[in-house]
C-alpha positions in Angstrom: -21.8 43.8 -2.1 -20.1 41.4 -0.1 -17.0 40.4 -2.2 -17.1 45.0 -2.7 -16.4 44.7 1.2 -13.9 42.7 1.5 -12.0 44.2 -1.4 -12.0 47.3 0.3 -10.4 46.0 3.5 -7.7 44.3 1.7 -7.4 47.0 -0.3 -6.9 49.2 2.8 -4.7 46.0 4.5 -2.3 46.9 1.4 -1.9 50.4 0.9 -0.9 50.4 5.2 1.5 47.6 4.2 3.2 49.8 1.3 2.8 52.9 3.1 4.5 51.3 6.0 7.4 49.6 3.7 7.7 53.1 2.1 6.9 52.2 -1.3 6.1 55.3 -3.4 5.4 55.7 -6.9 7.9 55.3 -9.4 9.0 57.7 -11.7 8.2 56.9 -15.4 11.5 55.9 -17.1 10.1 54.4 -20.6 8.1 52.0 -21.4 7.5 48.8 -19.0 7.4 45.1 -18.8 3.9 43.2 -17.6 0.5 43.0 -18.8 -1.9 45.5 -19.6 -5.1 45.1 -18.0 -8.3 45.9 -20.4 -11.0 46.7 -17.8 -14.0 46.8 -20.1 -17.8 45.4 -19.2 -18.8 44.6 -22.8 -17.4 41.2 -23.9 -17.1 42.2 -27.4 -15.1 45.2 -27.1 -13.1 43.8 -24.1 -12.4 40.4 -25.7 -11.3 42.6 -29.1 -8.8 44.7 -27.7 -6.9 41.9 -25.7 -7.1 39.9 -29.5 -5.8 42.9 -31.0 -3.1 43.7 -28.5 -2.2 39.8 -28.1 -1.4 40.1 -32.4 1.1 42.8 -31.5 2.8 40.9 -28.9 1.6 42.4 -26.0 0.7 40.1 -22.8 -3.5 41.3 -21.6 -5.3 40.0 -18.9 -9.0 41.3 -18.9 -11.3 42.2 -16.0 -15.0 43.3 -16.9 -15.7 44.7 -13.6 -14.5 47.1 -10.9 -14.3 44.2 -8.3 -12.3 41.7 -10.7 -10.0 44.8 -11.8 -9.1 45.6 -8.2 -8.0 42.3 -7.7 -6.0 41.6 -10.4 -4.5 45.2 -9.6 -3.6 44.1 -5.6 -2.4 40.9 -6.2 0.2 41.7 -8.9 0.5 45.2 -9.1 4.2 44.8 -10.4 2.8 42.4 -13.4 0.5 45.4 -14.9 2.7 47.5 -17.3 -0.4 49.5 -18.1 -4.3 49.7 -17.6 -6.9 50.6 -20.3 -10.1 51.7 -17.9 -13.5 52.0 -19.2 -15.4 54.2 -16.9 -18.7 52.8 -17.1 -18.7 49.6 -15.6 -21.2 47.5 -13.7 -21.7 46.5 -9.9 -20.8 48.4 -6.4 -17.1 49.8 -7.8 -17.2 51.7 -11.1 -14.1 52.5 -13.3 -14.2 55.9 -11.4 -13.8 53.9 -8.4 -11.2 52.0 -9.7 -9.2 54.8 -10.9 -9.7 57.1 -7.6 -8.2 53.4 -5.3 -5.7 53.3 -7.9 -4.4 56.6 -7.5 -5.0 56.5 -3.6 -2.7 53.6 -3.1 1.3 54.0 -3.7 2.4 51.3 -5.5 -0.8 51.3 -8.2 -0.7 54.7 -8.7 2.8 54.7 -10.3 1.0 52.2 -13.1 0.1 54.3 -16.1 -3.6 54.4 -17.3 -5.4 54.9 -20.4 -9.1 56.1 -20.5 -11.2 54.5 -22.6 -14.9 55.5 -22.4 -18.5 57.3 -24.1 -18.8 59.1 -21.3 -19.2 62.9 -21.6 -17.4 64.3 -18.9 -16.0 67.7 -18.5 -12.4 68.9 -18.3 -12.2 69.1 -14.7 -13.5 65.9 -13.9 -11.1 64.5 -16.5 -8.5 66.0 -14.7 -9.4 64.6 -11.6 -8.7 61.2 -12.2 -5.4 62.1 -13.4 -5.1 59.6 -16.9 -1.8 59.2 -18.5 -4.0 59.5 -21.7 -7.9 59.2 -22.7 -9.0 58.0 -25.9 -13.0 58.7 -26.6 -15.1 56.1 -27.8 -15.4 55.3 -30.6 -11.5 55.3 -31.2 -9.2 53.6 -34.3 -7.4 50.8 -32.7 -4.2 52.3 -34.5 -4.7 55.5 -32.2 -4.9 53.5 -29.3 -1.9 51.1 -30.4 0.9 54.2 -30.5 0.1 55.1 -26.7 -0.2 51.2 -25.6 3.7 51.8 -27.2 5.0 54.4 -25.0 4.2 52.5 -22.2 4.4 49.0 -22.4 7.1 46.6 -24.2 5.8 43.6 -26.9 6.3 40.3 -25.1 5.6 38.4 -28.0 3.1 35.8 -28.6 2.0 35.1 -25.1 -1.4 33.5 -24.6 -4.1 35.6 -23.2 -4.6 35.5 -19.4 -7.9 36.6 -17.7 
C-alpha cells in the first residue's frame, strides 16, 4: 500500500506540473513512435503478446500490475505509443484504476489504449473508460495485431524492455 501512496502523490506532483506547463492531449494524427505497454497479471499471456508483438517489430515493455504500469506510464509517457490494459489486475490499483489516472492526467490521456480483458462489463461502463478499442478475451492475435497497426509504427527487432 505503501509504494500505491506514493504513486499517487507523484502522480498528482505530475499532472499539476503538466497542467501548469499547459500540456494537453494531442490530437491523433496516425500511428506513433514508442513502445506499447502490455499491462497484463498473468505471465503467460503477458510474456506472449510482448513475444508476439516483438516478431512484428514492435518495441513492448510489460508491467503486470497497476502500480508497475503507472510508473512506467509517468516516467516516460512520450516513450508509450500505445497501451494494451487488462482490467483485472492484482494489488491496491486495478486496470480500472489505471485507465481512469490515465485519462485524468493530460499528457497520458492523449496515449491510445486497447482493452484487453474477460471481464463482463456493460456498455456504459465500457464507455466510461473511454478505450480507443476493446478486444474480449479470448481474442486471435491477428485481430489484435491490425489495431496495434493503426496506432503504433514497427521499430524493428528491438529487444524486449520490462
Amino acid at each position: 500500500m505503501a509504494g500505491a501512496s506514493a504513486l499517487t502523490q507523484r502522480f498528482d506532483s505530475d499532472k499539476a506540473m503538466s497542467s501548469t506547463l499547459g500540456a494537453g492531449p494531442a490530437l491523433w494524427a496516425g500511428p506513433r513512435r514508442g513502445a506499447i505497454l502490455v499491462i497484463e497479471d498473468r505471465d503467460d499471456v503477458r510474456l506472449g503478446l510482448a513475444q508476439l508483438l516483438e516478431l512484428h517489430g514492435f518495441l513492448v515493455s510489460d508491467a503486470r500490475d497497476g502500480v508497475a504500469a503507472l510508473l512506467q506510464l509517468i516516467s516516460d509517457p512520450d516513450g508509450v505509443a500505445l497501451v494494451l490494459l487488462d482490467l483485472m489486475l492484482p494489488g491496491a490499483i486495478s486496470g480500472r484504476d489505471v485507465r481512469a489516472r490515465q485519462l485524468a492526467h493530460p499528457v497520458l490521456s492523449a496515449v491510445p489504449t486497447i482493452v484487453l480483458t474477460a471481464s463482463d462489463l456493460h456498455q456504459r461502463e465500457r464507455l466510461a473508460l473511454r478505450p480507443d478499442a476493446w478486444l474480449d478475451k479470448p481474442f486471435r492475435f491477428d485481430d489484435l495485431l491490425e489495431l496495434v497497426k493503426r496506432y503504433v509504427v514497427p521499430e524493428g527487432g528491438a529487444p524486449h524492455v520490462g
